[in-house]
C-alpha positions as CSV (number, residue, x, y, z in Angstrom):
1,X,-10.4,21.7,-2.6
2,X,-8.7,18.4,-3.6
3,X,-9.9,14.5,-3.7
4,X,-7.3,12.2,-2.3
5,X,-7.6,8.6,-2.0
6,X,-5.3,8.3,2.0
7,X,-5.2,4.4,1.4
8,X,-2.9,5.4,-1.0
9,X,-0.5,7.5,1.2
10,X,-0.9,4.6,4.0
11,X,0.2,1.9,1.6
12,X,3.4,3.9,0.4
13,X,4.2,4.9,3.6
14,X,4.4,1.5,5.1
15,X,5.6,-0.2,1.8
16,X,9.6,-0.3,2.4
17,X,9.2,-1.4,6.1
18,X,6.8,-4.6,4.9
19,X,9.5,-5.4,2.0
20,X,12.4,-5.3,3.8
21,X,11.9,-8.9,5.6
22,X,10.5,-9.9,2.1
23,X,12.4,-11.9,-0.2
24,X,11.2,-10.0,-3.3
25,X,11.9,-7.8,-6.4
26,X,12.1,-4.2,-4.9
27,X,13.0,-2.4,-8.0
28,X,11.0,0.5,-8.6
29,X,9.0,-1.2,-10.9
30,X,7.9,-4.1,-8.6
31,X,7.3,-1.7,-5.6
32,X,4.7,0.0,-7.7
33,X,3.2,-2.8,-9.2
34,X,2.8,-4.3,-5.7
35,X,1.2,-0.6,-4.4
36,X,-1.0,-1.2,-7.5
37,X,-2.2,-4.2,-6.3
38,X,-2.2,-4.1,-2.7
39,X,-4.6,-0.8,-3.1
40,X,-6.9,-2.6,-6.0
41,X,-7.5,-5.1,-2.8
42,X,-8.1,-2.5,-0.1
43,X,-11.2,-0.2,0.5
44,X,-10.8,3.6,-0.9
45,X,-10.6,6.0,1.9
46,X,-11.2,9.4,-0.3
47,X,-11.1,12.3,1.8
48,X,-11.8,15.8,0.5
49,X,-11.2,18.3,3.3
50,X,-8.4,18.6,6.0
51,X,-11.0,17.3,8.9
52,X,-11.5,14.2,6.9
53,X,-8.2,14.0,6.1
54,X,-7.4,14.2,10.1
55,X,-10.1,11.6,11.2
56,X,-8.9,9.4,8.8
57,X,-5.3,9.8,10.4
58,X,-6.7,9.1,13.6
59,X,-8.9,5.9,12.5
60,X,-5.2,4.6,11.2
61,X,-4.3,4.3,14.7
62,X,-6.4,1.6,14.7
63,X,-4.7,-1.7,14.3
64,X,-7.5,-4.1,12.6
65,X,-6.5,-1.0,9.8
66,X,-2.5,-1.4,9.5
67,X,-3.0,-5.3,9.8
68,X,-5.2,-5.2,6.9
69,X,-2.4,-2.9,4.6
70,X,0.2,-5.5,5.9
71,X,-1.5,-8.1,4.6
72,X,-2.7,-6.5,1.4
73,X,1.0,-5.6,0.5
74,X,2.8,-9.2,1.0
75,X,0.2,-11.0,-1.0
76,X,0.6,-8.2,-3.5
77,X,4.4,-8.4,-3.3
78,X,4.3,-12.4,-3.4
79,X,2.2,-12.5,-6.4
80,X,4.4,-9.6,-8.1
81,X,7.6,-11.6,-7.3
82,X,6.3,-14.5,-9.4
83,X,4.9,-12.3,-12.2
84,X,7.5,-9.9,-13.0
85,X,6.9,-7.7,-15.7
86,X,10.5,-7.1,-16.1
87,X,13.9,-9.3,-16.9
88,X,15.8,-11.0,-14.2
89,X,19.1,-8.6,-13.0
């Protein structure tokens, strides 16, 4: 048995797609300080056995759910960009 958090899978896996329009630090640094703070603004979604794990797959179908992870990662990656925690390149 294992305790996963899927939010966080869902935020990586759509992460480089959102950034790539973005003007925005993506070093690896920045990318995870914006997954850091796109998933301190979205709701857990723990899951402990494979059936949760699935119905949560299918509940990400649902687009009220990827507009929300969309949103949570540009504000995140806008507020990152002007609060780098690293020196300019």
């Amino acid at each position: 048995m294992f305790l996963k958090n899927y939010m966080e899978e869902a935020v990586k896996g759509m992460l480089d797609n959102v950034l790539k329009d973005l003007d925005v630090c993506k070093c690896d640094r920045c990318k995870l300080d914006i997954m850091a703070l796109a998933l301190n603004n979205l709701p857990p979604k723990y899951t402990v056995t494979e059936i949760g794990e699935l119905y949560l797959r299918t509940n990400e179908l649902q687009q009220q759910f990827e507009v929300d992870i969309v949103s949570a990662i540009i504000n995140a990656a806008q507020y990152v960009n002007k609060h780098r925690r690293h020196e300019e390149a």
